[in-house]
KELUM-499844 format. One record per residue (C-alpha): x, y, z. Coordinates in steps of 0.02 Angstrom, whole numbers, plus 32768, in hexadecimal, padded with zeros to 4 digits. Layout:
KELUM-499844
<site <X Y Z>>
...
This chain:
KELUM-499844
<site <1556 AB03 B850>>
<site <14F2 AA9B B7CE>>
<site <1463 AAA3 B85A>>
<site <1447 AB4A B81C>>
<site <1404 AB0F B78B>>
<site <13A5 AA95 B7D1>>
<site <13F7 AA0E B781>>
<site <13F8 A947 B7D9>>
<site <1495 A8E1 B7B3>>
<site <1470 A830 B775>>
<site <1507 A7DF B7BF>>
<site <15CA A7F4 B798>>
<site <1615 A819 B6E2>>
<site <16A7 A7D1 B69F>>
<site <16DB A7D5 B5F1>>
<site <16E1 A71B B5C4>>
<site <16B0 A6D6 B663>>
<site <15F6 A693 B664>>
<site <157A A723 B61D>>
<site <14C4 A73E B633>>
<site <1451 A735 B5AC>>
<site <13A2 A7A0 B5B1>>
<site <1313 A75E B542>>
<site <1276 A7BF B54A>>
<site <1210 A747 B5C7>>
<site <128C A763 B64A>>
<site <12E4 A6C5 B62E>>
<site <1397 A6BA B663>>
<site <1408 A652 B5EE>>
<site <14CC A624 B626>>
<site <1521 A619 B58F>>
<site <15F0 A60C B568>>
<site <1670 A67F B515>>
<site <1621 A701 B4AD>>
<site <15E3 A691 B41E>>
<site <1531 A692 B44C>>
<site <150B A744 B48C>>
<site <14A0 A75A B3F1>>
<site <1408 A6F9 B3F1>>
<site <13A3 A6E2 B34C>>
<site <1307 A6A5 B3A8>>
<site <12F8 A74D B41D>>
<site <1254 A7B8 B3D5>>
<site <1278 A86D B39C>>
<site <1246 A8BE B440>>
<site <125B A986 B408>>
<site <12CA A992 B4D5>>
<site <1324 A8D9 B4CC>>
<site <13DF A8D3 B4EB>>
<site <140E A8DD B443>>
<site <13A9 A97D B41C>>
<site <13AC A9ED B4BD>>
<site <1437 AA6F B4D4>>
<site <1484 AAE5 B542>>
<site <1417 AB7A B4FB>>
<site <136E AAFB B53B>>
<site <13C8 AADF B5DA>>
<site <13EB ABA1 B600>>
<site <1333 ABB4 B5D6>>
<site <12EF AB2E B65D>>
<site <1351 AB7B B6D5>>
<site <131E AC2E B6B1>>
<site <13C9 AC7D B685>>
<site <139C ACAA B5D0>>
<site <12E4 ACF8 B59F>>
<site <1271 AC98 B518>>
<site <1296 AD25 B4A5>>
<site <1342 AD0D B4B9>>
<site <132F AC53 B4A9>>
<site <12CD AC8C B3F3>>
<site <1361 ACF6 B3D4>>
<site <13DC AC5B B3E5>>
<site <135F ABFD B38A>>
<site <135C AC6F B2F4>>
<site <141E AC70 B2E8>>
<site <143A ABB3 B2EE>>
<site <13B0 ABB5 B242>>
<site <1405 AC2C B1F1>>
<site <14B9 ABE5 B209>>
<site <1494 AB31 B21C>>
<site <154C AB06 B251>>
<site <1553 AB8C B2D9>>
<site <15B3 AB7A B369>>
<site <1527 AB75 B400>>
<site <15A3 ABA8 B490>>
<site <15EA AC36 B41E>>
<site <1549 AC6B B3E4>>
<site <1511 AC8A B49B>>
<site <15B6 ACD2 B4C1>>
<site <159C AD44 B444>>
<site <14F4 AD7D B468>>
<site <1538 ADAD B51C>>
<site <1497 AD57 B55E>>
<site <14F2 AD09 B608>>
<site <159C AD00 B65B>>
<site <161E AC6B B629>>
<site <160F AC29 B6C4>>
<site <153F ABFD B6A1>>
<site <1567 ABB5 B5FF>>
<site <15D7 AB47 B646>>
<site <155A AAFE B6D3>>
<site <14E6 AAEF B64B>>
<site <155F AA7A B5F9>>
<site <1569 AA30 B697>>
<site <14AB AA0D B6A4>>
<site <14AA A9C9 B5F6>>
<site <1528 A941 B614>>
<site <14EE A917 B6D1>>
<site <1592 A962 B704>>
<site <15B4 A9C5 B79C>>
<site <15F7 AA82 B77A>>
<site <1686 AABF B7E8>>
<site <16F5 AB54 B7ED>>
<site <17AB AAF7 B815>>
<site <1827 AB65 B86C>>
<site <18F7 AB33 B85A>>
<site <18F1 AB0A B91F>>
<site <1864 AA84 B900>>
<site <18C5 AA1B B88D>>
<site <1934 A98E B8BC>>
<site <19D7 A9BE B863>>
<site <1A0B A8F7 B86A>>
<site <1968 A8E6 B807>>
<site <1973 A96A B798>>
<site <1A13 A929 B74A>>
<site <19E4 A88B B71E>>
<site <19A8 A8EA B668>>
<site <1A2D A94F B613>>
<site <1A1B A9FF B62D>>
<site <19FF AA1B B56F>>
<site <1977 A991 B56F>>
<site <1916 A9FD B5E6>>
<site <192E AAA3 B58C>>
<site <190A AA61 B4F2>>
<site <1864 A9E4 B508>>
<site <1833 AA48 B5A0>>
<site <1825 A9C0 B622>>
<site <1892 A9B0 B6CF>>
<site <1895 A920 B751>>
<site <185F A988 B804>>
<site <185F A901 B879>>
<site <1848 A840 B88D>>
<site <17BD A7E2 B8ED>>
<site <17DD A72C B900>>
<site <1809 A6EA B866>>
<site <17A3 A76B B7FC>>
<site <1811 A81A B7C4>>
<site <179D A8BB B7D3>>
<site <17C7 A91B B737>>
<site <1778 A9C5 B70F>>
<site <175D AA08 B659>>
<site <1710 AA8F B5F1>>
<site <16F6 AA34 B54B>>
<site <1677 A9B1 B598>>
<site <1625 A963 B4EF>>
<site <16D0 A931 B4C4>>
<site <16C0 A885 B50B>>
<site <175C A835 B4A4>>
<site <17D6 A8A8 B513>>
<site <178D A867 B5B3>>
<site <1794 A7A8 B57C>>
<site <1848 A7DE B53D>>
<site <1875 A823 B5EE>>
<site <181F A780 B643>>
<site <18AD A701 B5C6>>
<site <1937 A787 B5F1>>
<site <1918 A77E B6BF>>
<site <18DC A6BE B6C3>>
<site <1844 A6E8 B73B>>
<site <1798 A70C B72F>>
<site <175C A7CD B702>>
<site <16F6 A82A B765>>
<site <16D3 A8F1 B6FB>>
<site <1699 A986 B746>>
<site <1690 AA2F B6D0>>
<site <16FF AAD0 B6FD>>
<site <1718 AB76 B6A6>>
<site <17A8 AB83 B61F>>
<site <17F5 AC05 B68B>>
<site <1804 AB89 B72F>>
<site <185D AB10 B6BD>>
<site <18C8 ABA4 B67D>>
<site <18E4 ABE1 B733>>
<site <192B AB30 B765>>
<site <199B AB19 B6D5>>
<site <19F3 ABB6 B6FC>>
<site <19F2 AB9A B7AC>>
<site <1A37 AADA B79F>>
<site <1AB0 AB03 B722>>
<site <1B0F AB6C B780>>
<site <1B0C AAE5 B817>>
<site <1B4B AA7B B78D>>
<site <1BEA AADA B772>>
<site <1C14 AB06 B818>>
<site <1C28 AA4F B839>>
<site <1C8D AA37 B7BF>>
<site <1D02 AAD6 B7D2>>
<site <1D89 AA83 B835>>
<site <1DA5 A9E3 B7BB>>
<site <1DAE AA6D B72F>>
<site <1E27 AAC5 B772>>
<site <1E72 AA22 B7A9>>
<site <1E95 A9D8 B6F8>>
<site <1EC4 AAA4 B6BE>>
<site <1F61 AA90 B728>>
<site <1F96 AA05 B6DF>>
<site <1FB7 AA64 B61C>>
<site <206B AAAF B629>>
<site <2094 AB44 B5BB>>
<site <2128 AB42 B54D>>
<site <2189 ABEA B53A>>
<site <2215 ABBE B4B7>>
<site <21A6 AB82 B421>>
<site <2182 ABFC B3A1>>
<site <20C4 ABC7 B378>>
<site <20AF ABE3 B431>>
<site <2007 AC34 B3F5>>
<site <1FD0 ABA1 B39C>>
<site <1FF2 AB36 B444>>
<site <1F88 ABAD B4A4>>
<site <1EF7 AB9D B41D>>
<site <1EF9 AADF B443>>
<site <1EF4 AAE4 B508>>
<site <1E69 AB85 B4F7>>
<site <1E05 AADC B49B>>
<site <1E19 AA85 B51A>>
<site <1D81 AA42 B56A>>
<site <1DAC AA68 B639>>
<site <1DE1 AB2B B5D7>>
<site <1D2C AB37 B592>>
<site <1CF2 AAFD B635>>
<site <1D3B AB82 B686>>
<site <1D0C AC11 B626>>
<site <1C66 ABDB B61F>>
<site <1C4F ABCE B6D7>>
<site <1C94 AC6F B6E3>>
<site <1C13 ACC4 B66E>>
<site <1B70 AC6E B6A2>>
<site <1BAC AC8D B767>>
<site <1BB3 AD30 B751>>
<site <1B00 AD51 B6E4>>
<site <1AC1 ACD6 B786>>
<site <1B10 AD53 B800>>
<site <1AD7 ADE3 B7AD>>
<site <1B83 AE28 B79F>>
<site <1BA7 AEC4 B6FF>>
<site <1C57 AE95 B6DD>>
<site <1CD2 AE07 B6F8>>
<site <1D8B AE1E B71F>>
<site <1E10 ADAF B6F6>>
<site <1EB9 ADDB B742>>
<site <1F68 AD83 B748>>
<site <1FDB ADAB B7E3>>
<site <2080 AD81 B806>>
<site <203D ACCB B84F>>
<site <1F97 ACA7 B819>>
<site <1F01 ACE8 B7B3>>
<site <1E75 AD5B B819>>
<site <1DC8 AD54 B7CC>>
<site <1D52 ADD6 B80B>>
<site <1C93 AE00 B7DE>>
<site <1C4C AEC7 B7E7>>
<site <1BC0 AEB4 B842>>
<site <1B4B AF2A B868>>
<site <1BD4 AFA2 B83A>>
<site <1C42 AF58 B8B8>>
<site <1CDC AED4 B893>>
<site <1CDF AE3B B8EC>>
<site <1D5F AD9C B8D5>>
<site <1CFF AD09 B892>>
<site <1DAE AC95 B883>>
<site <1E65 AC84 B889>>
<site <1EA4 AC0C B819>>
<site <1F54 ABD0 B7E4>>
<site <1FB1 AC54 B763>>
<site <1FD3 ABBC B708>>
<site <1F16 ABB9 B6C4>>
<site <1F1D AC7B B691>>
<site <1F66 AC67 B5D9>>
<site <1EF6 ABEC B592>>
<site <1E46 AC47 B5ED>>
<site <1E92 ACEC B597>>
<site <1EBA AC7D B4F7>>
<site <1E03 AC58 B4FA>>
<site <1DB0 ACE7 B519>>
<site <1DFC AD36 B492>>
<site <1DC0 ACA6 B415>>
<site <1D11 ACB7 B448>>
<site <1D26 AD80 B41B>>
<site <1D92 AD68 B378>>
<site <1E0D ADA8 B3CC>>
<site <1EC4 AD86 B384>>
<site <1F24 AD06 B417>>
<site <1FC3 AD3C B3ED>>
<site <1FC1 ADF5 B415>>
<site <1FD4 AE0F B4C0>>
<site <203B AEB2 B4B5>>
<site <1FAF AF25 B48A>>
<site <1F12 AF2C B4CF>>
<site <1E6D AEE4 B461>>
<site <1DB8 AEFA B47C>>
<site <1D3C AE68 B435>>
<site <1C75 AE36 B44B>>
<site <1C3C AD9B B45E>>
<site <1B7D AD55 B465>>
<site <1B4A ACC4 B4D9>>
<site <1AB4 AC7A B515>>
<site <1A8B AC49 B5CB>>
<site <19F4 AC00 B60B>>
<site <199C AC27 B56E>>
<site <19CC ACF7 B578>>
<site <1A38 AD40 B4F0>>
<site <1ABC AD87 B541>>
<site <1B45 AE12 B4F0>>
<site <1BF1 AE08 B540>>
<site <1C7C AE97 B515>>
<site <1D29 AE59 B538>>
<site <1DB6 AEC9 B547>>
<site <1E77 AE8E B55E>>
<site <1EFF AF01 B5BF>>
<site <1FB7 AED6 B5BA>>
<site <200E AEC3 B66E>>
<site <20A6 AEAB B6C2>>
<site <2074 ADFD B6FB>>
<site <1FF7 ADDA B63F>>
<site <1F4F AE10 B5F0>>
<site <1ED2 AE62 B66F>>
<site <1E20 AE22 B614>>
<site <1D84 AE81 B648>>
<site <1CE1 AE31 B5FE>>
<site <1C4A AEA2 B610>>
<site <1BA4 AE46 B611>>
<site <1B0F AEAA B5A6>>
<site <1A6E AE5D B5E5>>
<site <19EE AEAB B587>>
<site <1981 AE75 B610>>
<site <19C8 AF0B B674>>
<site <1982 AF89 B5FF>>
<site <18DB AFD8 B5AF>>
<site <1876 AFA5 B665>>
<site <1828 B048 B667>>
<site <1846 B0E0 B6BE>>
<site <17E5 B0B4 B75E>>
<site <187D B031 B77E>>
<site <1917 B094 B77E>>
<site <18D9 B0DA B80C>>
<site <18A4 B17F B7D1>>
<site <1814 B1DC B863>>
<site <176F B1F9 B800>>
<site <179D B2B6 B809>>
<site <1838 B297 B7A2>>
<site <1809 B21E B737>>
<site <1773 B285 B6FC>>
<site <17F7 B30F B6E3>>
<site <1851 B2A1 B67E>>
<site <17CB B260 B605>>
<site <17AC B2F1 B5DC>>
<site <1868 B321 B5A9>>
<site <187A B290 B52A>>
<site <17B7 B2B9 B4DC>>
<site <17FC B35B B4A6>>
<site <1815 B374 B3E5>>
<site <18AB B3B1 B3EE>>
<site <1935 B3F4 B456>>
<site <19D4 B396 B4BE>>
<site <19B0 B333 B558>>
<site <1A5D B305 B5B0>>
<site <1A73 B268 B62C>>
<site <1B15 B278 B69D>>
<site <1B6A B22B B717>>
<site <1C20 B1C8 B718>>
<site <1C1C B11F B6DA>>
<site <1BC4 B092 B707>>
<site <1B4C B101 B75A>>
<site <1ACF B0B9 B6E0>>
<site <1AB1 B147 B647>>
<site <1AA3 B0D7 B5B1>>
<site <1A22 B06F B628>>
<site <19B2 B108 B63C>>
<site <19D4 B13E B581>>
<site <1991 B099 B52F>>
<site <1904 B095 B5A2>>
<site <18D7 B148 B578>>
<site <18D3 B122 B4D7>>
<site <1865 B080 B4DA>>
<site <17DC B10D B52D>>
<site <17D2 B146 B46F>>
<site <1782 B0FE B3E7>>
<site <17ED B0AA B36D>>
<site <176C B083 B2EF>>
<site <175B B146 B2DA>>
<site <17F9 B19F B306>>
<site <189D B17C B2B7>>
<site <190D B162 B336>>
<site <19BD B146 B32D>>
<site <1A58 B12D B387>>
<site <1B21 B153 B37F>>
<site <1B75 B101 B41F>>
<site <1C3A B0BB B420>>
<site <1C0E B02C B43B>>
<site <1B69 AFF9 B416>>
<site <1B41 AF99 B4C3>>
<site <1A87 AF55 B4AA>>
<site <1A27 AF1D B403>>
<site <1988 AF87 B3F9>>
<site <190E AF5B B385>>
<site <18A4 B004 B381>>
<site <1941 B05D B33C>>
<site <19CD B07E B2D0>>
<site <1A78 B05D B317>>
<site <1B30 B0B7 B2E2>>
<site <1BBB B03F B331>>
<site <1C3B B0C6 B32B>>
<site <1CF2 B08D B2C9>>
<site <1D8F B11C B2FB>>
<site <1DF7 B0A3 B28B>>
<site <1D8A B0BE B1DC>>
<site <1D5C B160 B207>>
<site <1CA6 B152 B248>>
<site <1CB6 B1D7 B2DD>>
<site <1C28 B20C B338>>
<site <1C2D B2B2 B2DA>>
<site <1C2E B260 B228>>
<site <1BA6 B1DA B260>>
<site <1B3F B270 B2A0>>
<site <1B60 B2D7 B1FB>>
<site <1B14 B24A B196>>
<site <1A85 B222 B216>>
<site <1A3E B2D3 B201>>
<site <1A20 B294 B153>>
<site <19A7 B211 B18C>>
<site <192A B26B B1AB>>
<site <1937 B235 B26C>>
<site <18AB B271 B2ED>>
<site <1925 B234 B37F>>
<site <19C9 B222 B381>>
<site <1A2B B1CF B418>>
<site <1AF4 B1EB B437>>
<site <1B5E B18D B494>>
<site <1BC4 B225 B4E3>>
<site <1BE8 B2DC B4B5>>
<site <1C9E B2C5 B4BD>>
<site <1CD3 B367 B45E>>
<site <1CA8 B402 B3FC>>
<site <1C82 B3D5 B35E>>
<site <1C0A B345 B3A8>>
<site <1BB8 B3BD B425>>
<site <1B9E B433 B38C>>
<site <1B49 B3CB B310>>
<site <1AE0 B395 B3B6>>
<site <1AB8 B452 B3D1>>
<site <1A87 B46E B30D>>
<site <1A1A B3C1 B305>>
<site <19C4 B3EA B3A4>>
<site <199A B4AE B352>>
<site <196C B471 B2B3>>
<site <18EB B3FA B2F7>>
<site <1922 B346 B332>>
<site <1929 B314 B402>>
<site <19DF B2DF B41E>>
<site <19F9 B273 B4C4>>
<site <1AA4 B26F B4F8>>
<site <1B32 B249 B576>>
<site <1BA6 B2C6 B5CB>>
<site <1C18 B2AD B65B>>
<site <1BF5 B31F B6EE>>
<site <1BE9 B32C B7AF>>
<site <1B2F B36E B7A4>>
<site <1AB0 B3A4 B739>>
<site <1AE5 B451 B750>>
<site <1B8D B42B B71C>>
<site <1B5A B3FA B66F>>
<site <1B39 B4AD B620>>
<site <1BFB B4F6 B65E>>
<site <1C38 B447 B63A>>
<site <1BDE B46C B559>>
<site <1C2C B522 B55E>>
<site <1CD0 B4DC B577>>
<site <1CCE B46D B4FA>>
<site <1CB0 B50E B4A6>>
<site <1BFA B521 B47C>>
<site <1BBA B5BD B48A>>
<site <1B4F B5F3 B523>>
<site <1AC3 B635 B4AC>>
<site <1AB4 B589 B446>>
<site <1AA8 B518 B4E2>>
<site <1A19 B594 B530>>
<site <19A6 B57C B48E>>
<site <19D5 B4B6 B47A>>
<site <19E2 B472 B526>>
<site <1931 B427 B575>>
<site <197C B3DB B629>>
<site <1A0C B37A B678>>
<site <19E7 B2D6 B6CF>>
<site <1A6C B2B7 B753>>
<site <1A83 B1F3 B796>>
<site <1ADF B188 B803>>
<site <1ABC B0DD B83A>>
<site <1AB2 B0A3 B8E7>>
<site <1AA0 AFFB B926>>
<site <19FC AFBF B96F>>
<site <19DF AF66 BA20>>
<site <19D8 AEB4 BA11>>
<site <1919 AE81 BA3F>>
<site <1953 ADE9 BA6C>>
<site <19B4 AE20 BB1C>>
<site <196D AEDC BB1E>>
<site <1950 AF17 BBC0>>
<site <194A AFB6 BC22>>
<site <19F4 AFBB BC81>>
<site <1A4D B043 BCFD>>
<site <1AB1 B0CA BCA8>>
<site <1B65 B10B BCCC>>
<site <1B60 B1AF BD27>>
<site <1B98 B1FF BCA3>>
<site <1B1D B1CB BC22>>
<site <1A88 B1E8 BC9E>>
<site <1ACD B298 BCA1>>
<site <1ABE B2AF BBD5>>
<site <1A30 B246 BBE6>>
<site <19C1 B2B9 BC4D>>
<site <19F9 B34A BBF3>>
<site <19B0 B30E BB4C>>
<site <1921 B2E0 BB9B>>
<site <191F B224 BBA9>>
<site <18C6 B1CB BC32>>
<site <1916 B146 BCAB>>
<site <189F B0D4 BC3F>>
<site <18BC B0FA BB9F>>
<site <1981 B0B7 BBAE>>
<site <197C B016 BB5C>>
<site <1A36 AFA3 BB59>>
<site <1A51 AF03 BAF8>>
<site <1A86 AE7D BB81>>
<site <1ADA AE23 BB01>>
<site <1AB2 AD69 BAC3>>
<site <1AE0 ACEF BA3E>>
<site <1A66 AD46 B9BC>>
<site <1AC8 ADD8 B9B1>>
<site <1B6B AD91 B9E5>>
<site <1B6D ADC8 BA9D>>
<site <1B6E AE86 BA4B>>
<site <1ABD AEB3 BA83>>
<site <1A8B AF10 B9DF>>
<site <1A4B AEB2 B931>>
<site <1A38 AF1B B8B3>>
<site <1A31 AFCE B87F>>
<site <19C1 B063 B870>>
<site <19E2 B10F B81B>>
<site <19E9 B1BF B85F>>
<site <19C7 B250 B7FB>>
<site <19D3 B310 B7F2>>
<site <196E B35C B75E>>
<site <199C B3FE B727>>
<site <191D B437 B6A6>>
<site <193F B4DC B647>>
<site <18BD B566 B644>>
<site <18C0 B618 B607>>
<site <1911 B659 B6A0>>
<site <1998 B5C4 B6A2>>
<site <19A9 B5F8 B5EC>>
<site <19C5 B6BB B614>>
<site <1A55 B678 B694>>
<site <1AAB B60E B61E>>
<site <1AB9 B69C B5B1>>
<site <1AE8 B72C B63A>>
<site <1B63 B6AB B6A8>>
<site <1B83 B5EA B677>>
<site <1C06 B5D9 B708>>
<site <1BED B53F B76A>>
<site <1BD6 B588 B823>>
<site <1B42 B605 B7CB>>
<site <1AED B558 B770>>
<site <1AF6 B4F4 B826>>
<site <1A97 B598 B875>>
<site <1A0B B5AE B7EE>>
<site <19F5 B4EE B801>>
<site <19F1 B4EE B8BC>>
<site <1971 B584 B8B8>>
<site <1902 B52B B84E>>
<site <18DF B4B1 B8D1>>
<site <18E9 B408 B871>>
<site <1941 B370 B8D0>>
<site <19F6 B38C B8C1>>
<site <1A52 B2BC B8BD>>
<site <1A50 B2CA B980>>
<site <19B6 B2ED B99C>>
<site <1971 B26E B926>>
<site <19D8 B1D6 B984>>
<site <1993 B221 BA34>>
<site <18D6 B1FB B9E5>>
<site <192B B14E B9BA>>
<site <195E B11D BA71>>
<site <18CF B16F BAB4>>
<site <1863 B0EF BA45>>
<site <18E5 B05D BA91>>
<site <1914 B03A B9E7>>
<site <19E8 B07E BA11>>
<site <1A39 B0AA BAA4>>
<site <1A9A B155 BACF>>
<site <1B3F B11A BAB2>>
<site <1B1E B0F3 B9F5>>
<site <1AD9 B17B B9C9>>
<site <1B6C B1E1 BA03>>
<site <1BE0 B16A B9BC>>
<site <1B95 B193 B913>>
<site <1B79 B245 B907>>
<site <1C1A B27A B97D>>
<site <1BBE B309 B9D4>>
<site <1BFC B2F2 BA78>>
<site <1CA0 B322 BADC>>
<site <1CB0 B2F5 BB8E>>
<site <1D10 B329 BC2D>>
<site <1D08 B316 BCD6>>
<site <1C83 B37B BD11>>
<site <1BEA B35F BC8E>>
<site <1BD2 B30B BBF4>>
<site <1B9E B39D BB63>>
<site <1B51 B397 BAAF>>
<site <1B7C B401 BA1F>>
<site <1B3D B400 B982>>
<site <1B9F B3AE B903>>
<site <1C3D B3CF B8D9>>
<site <1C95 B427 B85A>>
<site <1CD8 B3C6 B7A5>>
């Protein structure tokens, strides 16, 4: 990679092995240690080692402009101590990864993008994993008796002489992104922990619980302290965030303890441990969420915030009482998984343009539904990241609050003091709010003050939970808003499920049952267009990774508004819909396995459309609440 710059390595680095000197009539002097890298006698050349910098060495190679050069230039004068890195990064002049093999070429180092399969894991551990996250410098491989290490922070040659005394060997440094090194501690760490499961949950079984003390409580706080406890939990939390999983599951039975991880939307068993172990992990969990240890009668519900691999992660823990102890489900709340932009929830461009143009409207109610975990408060916070924070005041009431946004104001809402969604709505409207997001229209007085915000001039995004978009205007006039207030406040309905994708690891066309090439041919999918996971370790012989929404968009227009006020009934909704001819849920997942990205099966799972007997496999349209 550093050839692209044009750039000639002078022979191998190591940060207190023997370094080159480079006086200005191409002289080479060996010298020791770093006590002589400056050199009094050198003449003020305005390009000599000491002066050149990564902004000179984009310009040689012809990544940044002269002007731009002038630009960088004119910012290092004005603000003498001036980051140069950030003050390119800034200027969004090139990508991170030119910067870095500009480093690269400054140093004589080679650049390299480092991938978790092309480290030597016996290598990598011979820094703490802390050590590496911190200084930003990993051991990758050994050649001889010199250790390849890769870095991002280059000029910081006291951390590679410190890594040459901790591994007693020479040092050889090449230069990586921050994100590789990232990418590898994440990966690693995980690796480290699996090895180490088994001894953990060795040295757990050996803590007996006593039953007949009175400060059994306090005994339980001691063993959740417990180092192979921490260990546990831990591994438990940054597996899952590895594995992608939404929730994690920890269950006692009669004769052991069942963890699981939803996946994908799916459960699958990740371990079966001794029931033994299962007080102290619940002891613990409920420590790191302030939780108190000694109710276990009634359920409790508790946050807690951890960090893995560098990501701020938000966990929400809830506790169930049952007949064999405490059920805990954690939640994981990457916030990773939300605001990536409309184009990747899977929304077709016809749709999505449909859609933009629902949450630009001043005012008016836009409803997401769908059951949960079929990804509505995803699609709500990335709706509104579209809109401009800076201008609009946008706020939110949600139970709980799931993600920190900084664009907006967030309501947690608190049933014990009081703080309803109604009351928290009653005082937003006093804000002066533009937008105004709620968690769920649960009953009437919500749904009204939604109605009489949305007619006096705010956009209210909101929850309901319906079959169908249709659904959603029978589902407000039984709450018991009248049909003539939801025909002047209602915009649209966006429907959603989500369905898993095919893993592109082991997709491949595959034969069909008879059955489904039946259904298939009668929604018009060709033999070539059925795409089946074969199943591998990536997505845990499953053959789907990941998900991808469906959606039905009902948008209301002055002859949706004339039926809403004549007949609201559900079957009369469902036929104005279906006569509009926008993609119903169905139809939306057949463009999604006709593009490979699902298969038949899962998009019937999801929207459960079809019925089956023995003669022909049939679709109807979706059915009733």
């Amino acid at each position: 990679m550093a050839g692209i710059f044009g750039f000639k390595r002078r022979g191998p680095r190591s940060g207190g092995s023997q370094v080159t000197g480079y006086t200005d009539d191409g002289c080479d002097e060996e010298i020791s240690g770093l006590s002589q890298l400056y050199c009094p006698e050198q003449d003020s050349v305005s390009h000599t080692r000491h002066t050149r910098d990564v902004a000179d060495v984009l310009s040689e190679a012809g990544r940044i402009t002269g002007d731009q050069l002038s630009q960088v230039r004119q910012i290092q004068k004005e603000k003498p101590n001036c980051d140069i890195f950030e003050t390119i990064r800034n200027l969004k002049l090139v990508d991170e990864p030119d910067i870095s093999m500009a480093q690269a070429g400054l140093y004589d180092m080679e650049f390299r993008r480092i991938e978790p399969e092309q480290v030597d894991k016996r290598v990598f551990d011979k820094l703490d994993l802390d050590y590496v996250r911190s200084n930003r410098i990993m051991p990758i491989s050994v050649r001889g008796d010199t250790l390849m290490v890769a870095t991002s922070r280059p000029a910081d040659l006291f951390i590679i002489e410190d890594v040459k005394r901790q591994a007693q060997m020479n040092v050889e440094t090449v230069v990586c992104l921050e994100e590789d090194i990232d990418k590898v501690c994440e990966a690693f760490n995980g690796e480290r922990m699996d090895c180490d499961l088994d001894d953990i949950i060795n040295d757990m079984t050996d803590v007996e619980i006593v039953h007949d003390q009175e400060d059994e409580s306090e005994d339980l706080e001691k063993m959740a302290g417990q180092s192979p406890v921490i260990k546990f939990v831990n591994y438990l939390i940054s597996n899952a965030i590895r594995e992608g999983a939404s929730d994690i599951h920890i269950e006692p039975k009669e004769r052991f303890m069942r963890t699981r991880y939803r996946i994908d939307g799916v459960l699958f068993e990740m371990k079966q441990s001794p029931l033994k172990m299962h007080p102290a992990i619940v002891s613990r969990v409920k420590i790191m969420a302030n939780l108190d240890i000694s109710e276990r009668r009634l359920p409790q519900d508790g946050k807690i915030k951890v960090s893995v691999g560098g990501r701020a992660i938000d966990l929400r823990v809830s506790t169930l009482p049952t007949n064999h102890g405490e059920k805990v489900v954690i939640r994981v709340l990457d916030s990773k998984s939300i605001c990536l932009g409309l184009d990747k929830l899977g929304m077709e461009p016809d749709a999505m343009a449909t859609f933009n143009g629902q949450i630009t409207r001043p005012h008016g109610i836009l409803l997401v539904t769908g059951p949960t975990g079929s990804g509505k408060s995803t699609t709500l916070y990335t709706a509104l990241g579209q809109m401009d924070g800076e201008k609009l005041n946008i706020s939110t009431v949600e139970d709980p609050v799931e993600y920190q946004l900084d664009f907006c104001n967030q309501v947690q809402i608190n049933d014990k003091i009081g703080l309803d969604f109604a009351t928290a709505l009653r005082s937003l409207l006093r804000q002066d709010p533009d937008v105004i997001m709620i968690g769920e229209i649960r009953d009437n007085e919500t749904a009204r003050i939604a109605v009489q915000a949305a007619l006096t001039g705010h956009l209210v995004l909101s929850t309901l939970h319906t079959n169908d978009a249709a659904a959603s205007i029978t589902r407000l006039v039984d709450i018991g808003i009248d049909p003539y207030l939801i025909a002047a406040s209602l915009n649209g309905v966006l429907a959603q499920r989500l369905v898993r994708k095919i893993c592109p690891e082991c997709k491949q066309v595959s034969d069909v049952s008879e059955n489904v090439a039946r259904y298939a041919a009668k929604a018009g999918i060709k033999p070539k267009q059925v795409h089946y996971g074969a199943g591998c370790d990536k997505c845990r012989g499953s053959g789907y990774l990941g998900r991808v929404g469906i959606y039905e968009q009902l948008v209301v227009d002055e002859q949706l508004r004339d039926m809403i006020n004549k007949d609201a009934s559900v079957n009369n909704m469902r036929r104005v819909f279906h006569e509009s001819g926008r993609r119903s849920l169905y139809d939306d997942g057949i463009v999604k396995v006709k593009r490979g990205l699902t298969t038949i099966e899962e998009v019937l799972r999801v929207t459960e459309v079809y019925g089956q007997n023995e003669n022909e496999v049939f679709v109807e349209n979706i059915g009733s609440d």
